[in-house]
C-alpha positions, 0 to 999 in steps of 0.5 A: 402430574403429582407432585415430586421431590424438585416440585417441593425443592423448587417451592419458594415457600420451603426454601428446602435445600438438596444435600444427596441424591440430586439425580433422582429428584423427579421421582413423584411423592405419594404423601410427606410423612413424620416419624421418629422411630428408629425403624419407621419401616412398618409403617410406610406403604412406598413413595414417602417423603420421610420427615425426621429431627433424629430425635431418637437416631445415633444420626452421627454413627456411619453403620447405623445410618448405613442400615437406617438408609437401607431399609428406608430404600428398601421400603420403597422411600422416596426422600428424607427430610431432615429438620436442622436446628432441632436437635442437630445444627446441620445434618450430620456427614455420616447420613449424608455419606449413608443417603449418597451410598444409597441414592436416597435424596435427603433434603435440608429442612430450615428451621423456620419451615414447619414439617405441616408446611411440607404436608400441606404442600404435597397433599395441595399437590395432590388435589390439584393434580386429582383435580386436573385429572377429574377435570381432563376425564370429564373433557375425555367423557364429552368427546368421547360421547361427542364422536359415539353420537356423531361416528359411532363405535368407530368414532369413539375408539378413535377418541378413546385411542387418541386421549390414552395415547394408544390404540383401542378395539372393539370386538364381538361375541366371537372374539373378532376385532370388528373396529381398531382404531387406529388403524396400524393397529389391527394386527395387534388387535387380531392377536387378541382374540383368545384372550377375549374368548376367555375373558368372555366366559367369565361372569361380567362384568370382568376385565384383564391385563395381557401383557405383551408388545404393549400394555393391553387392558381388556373389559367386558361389554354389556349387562347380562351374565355373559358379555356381548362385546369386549374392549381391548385398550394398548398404552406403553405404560400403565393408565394415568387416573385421567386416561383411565376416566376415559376407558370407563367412559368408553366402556360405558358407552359402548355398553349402552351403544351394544345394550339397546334399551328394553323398549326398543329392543322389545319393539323390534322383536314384536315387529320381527315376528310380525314380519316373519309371519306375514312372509309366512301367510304369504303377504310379502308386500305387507311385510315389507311395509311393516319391516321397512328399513329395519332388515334392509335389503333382506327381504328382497334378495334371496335368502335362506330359511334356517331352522334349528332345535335343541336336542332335547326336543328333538328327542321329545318330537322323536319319540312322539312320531316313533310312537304315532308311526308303530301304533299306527302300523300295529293298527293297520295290521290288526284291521286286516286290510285298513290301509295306513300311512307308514310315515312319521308324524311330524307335530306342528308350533301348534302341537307344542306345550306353551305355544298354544294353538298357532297353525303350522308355519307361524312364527309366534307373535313377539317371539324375537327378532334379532333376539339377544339369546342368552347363551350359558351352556345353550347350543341355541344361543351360541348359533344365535351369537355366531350367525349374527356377528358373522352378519355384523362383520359382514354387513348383512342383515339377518333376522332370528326369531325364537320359536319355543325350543325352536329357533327360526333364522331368515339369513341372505343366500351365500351370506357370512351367516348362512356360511357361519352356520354351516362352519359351526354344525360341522364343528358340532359334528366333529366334537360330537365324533370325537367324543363317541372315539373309543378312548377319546380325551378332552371337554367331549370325552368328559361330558362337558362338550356335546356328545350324544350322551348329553341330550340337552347339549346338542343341536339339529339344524335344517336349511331351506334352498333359496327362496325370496319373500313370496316363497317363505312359507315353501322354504319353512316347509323345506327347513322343516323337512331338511330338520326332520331328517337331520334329527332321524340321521343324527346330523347336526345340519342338513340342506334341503337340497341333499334331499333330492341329490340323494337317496330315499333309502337312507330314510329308511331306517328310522326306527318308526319306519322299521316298526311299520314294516316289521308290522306289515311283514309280520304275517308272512314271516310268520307263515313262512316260518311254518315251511309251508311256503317262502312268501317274503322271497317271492314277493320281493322276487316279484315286485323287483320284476315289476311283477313280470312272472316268468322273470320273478319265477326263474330268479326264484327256481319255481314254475310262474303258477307256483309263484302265482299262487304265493302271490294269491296266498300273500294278497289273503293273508294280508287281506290287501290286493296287490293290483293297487299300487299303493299297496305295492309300494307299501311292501316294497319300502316295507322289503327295503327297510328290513333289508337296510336293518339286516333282517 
């Protein structure tokens, strides 16, 4: 405790005697100070003990002491010492009447008792108190890392909770309270969580006071830009130094315990990829040996595949396979009769700048696993945050290694990750609809949240069907597949699953697909617009027969050798043979793509 007017009254050394304000003598003193100006208030800061000898005071007239004892109180004075025998016998009443008006505690100082006595006593007060808090914050420190190396987090908040006599949390990168301590707490803990979101989005380290049912300080864990976590600490009153020793302490160690060292971290990351690319290669068994116990029971339940892409190579990869597809369908009609496969290109890890020449499938040697991704103004950064702190809160183990532009999440099959992930691509969706509302207000509408006219700030995601460890390298497959169509349909996620539920008509319409039927029609089109003939109509009449003549020919109005003879005139102009059934599927999805585009 510092130390306050009735330690010093009580100090026999200073035979100090109360002469007004006997009930308010348990307030703590800052510092003794001497001054004999008749208006020392400028110079005091609050929580004074004022020495005086009235050498330049009228101590006898009631008004001036009035006013002398008000602006005294006002600026936060504590106690006046008065020093009798000076240059007056005893204190004179009217200051004494003007300090018991004003509740001030004025104090009678003997001659015998120098003011430098008074000082040196408050300031030796002081330092055994600092040093009594010095001391306690040094015990606090070694229970606090005591409980962190013997318990944990969970041990350390219960120490820390225990030394401010309150309560302590630990939150997330999502602002969810994952530790309280104790535990009749957690309510008010939970109450936090926007408050932890703000304090997040401010450059660490940063903290907070909010106030409240309790006085609740909240700091900033980690040692990057953003932080990983955050500590909220709940007391009745402000911290003493001694309790706040103990939340830096705590703060610190958390810190170290949320920052791994950089030669772990990178160790864990070489033996992530590692493992992701022996599941890839189909090697199980040798992942498993490697990864031991590091992703738990990951790699023998099953698990999802989950890959993600930033928009802006998204873009890239789409522009790309839209350019392949129309060049190749330009040069499958201008061979007259070379025959080329209508679909996109998709480019493999291999294909990308700074990869360097890796097989489809590999993950990337020392790439990340479960990778620290900074995540200011990073769509990919912030799945990584949520789908690994959904993981943390559940108890699952999941595996993210980056992949380029690329992110790669091996997650447990009806796991919170695999859920986490989901519940943020559809609020990616719904912030992206709302921006493209006409009219729309808020962050989409003002370009600052994603919407399609920011490129760089959106997000597509693929999710394989389940698979376990001997299927990686099939689950890969899918999770490339469900991403090639979630970026061809603008979706922000799509499951492999869909695939097959649906309908292979919606793929259609992507642009490379319309370039190469618009190319492969093109002749027809062109011979039909002369009026010699409806070759389009006949050939879709005919192919939605299963080439059955009499059928397609009285859908048509036309006699079956009339429309024989089209088909004959379709086979030369387009230099292809309608008996292949290649050729006849070609056309029909040529027919079907026009048809989706309202041609």
């Amino acid at each position: 405790m510092p130390p306050t007017l009735a330690s010093l009254v009580h100090h026999s050394a200073l035979k100090l005697t109360v002469r007004a304000g006997e009930g308010r003598l348990d307030v703590p003193v800052r510092w003794a100070h001497v001054s004999e100006l008749a208006d020392p208030v400028p110079y005091m800061e609050g929580g004074e003990l004022l020495l005086i000898t009235a050498l330049k005071l009228d101590a006898e007239d009631p008004e001036a002491m009035r006013s002398y004892v008000r602006r005294l109180v006002g600026a936060g004075v504590v106690g006046l010492g008065f020093a009798v025998g000076v240059n007056y016998e005893e204190i004179p009443k009217a200051l004494v009447d003007a300090a018991e008006g004003e509740g001030l505690p004025l104090l009678e100082v003997p001659r015998r008792t120098p003011f430098l006595a008074i000082s040196k006593a408050v300031s030796a007060a002081i330092a055994a108190d600092q040093y009594r808090a010095v001391t306690a914050g040094f015990a606090a420190q070694r229970e606090l890392t005591k409980q962190a190396l013997a318990d944990g987090p969970e041990g350390l908040l219960t120490a820390l909770a225990a030394q401010v006599d309150g309560w302590a949390a630990l939150y997330d990168a999502s602002g969810a309270a994952v530790a309280v301590a104790p535990e009749w707490a957690e309510r008010r803990a939970g109450r936090l969580s926007a408050d932890v979101q703000r304090l997040r989005d401010r450059p660490a380290p940063a903290s907070a006071v909010v106030g409240g049912e309790d006085r609740v300080e909240l700091h900033s864990l980690g040692t990057g830009r953003r932080a990983r976590a955050a500590l909220a600490v709940g007391t009745a009153a402000a911290l003493g130094t001694a309790e706040r020793y103990a939340v830096h302490s705590a703060v610190a160690l958390l810190t170290l315990t949320t920052e791994r060292s950089r030669a772990l971290h990178a160790a864990e990351q070489r033996i992530g990829a590692a493992v992701l690319r022996m599941l890839l290669a189909g090697e199980p068994d040798h992942a498993r040996a490697v990864a031991g116990d590091l992703f738990g029971e990951l790699l023998d339940a099953p698990f999802r595949l989950i890959l993600a892409e930033s928009a802006s190579a998204s873009a890239a990869r789409a522009r790309v396979d839209g350019a392949a597809a129309a060049v190749g369908a330009t040069a499958a009609s201008g061979a007259g009769g070379t025959s080329s496969s209508p679909g996109a290109r998709t480019t493999g890890a291999g294909d990308r700048p700074g990869t360097g020449a890796e097989p489809r499938g590999k993950a990337g040697a020392g790439r990340v696993a479960m990778a620290v991704v900074d995540s200011d103004g990073d769509l990919l950064g912030q799945l990584v945050e949520v789908v690994e702190a959904s993981a943390a809160r559940a108890g699952e183990t999941v595996l993210v290694v980056p992949e380029g532009e690329r992110l790669v999440v091996l997650a447990v099959d009806g796991g919170a990750a695999v859920a986490a992930c989901g519940e943020f691509a559809v609020a990616l969706e719904t912030s992206r609809a709302a921006g493209r509302e006409p009219g729309a207000t808020g962050p989409v509408a003002a370009g600052v949240g994603p919407s399609a006219a920011v490129e760089e700030e959106e997000l597509v995601v693929g999710l394989s069907a389940p698979a376990g460890p001997i299927a990686a390298a099939a689950a890969y497959k899918q999770a490339e597949q469900a991403l090639s169509v979630a970026r061809r349909r603008g979706r922000c996620l799509v499951e492999h699953e869909e695939l097959a539920a649906g309908s292979v008509v919606p793929l259609l319409a992507d642009d490379a697909v319309r370039a190469f039927a618009d190319s492969l029609l093109r002749p027809l089109r062109e011979h039909d617009a002369t009026g010699r003939g409806d070759l389009v109509a006949s050939l879709r009449a005919w192919l939605s027969r299963h080439g059955q003549w009499d059928a397609a020919a009285a859908d048509l109005g036309v006699h079956r050798h009339t429309l024989r003879y089209r088909m004959r005139r379709v086979e030369e102009i387009l230099g292809r043979s309608l008996d292949d059934p290649d050729v006849r599927m070609e056309l029909w999805l040529a027919l079907k793509a026009t048809a989706a585009a309202g041609e």
